[in-house]
C-alpha positions in Angstrom: 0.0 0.0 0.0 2.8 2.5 1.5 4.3 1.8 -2.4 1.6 3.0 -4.5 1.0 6.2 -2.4 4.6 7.0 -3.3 4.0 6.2 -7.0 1.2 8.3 -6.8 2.4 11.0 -5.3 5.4 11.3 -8.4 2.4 10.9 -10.9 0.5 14.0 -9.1 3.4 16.0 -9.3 4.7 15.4 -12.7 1.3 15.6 -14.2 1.6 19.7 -13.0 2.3 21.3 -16.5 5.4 23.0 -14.7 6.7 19.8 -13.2 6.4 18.5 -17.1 7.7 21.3 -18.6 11.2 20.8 -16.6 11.0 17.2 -17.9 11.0 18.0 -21.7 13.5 16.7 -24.1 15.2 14.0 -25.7 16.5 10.4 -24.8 18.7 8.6 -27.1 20.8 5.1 -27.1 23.6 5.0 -29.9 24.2 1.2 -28.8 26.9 2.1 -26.4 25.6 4.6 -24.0 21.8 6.5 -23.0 22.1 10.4 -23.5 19.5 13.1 -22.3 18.8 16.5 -23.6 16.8 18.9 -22.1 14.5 21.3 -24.3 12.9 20.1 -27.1 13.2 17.7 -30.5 15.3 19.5 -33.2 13.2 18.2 -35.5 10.7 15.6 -36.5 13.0 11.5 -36.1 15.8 13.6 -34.5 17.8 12.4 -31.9 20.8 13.3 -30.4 24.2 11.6 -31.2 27.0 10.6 -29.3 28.5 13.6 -26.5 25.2 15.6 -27.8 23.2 15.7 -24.1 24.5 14.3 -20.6 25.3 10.3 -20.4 22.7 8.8 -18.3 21.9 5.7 -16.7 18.6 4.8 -17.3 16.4 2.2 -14.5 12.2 1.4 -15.3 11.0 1.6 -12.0 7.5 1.2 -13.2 6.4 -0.9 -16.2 2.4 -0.9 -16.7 2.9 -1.9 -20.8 2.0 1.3 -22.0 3.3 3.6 -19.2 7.0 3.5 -17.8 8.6 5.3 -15.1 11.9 5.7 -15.2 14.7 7.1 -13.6 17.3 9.0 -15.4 20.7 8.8 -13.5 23.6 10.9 -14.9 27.0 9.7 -15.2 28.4 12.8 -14.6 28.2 14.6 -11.3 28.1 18.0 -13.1 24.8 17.5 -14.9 22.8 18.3 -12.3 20.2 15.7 -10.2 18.3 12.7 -11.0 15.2 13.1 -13.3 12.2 11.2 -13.4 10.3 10.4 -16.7 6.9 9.3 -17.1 6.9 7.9 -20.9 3.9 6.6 -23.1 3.6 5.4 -26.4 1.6 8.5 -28.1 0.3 6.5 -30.9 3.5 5.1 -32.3 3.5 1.3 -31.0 6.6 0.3 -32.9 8.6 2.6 -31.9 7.0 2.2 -28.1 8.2 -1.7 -28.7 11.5 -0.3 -29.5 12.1 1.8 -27.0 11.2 -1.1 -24.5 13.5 -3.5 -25.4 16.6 -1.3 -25.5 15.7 -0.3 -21.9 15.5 -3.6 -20.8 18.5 -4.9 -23.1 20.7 -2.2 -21.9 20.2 -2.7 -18.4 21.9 -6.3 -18.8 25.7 -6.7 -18.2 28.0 -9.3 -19.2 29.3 -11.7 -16.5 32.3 -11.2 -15.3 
């Protein structure tokens, strides 16, 4: 119980437009690393490259098919705090798919 009055309590306060205002922009996986940039899209399919945003470690805390909540940890200590992003599919299940199974891929690592 104590668990989903903390999930709901992050989905109250990211619904609040400013809460989701702070959380725009882009996240990316080149096949190496996740990046984040803040602000908006450049453009309609763009994405940002390699060094373009802060490397981040990505973690789906919550997985309800068609809503995630993840956590956005950055690599570096100068890009500022954790962020949290709700993400949904907006109409564009392949992508959605996509998107899915590079969070989950890339959150496996090799044994040692």
């Amino acid at each position: 119980m104590g668990v989903c009055l903390v999930y709901a309590a992050f989905a109250w306060r990211l619904s609040r437009p400013r809460a989701l205002a702070r959380a725009e922009g882009v996240l990316a996986w080149d096949g190496q690393a996740w990046y984040w940039r803040t602000g908006p899209p450049a453009g309609a399919g763009m994405v940002p490259v390699s060094g373009d945003g802060w490397q981040v470690e990505p973690e789906v805390t919550l997985d309800l098919h068609g809503l995630l909540l993840l956590r956005l940890m950055p690599l570096d200590p100068h890009a500022g705090p954790q962020r949290w992003l709700w993400l949904t599919p907006q109409g564009d299940s392949g992508r959605w798919r996509a998107l899915r199974r590079a969070l989950y891929s890339s959150g496996t690592r090799p044994a040692q």
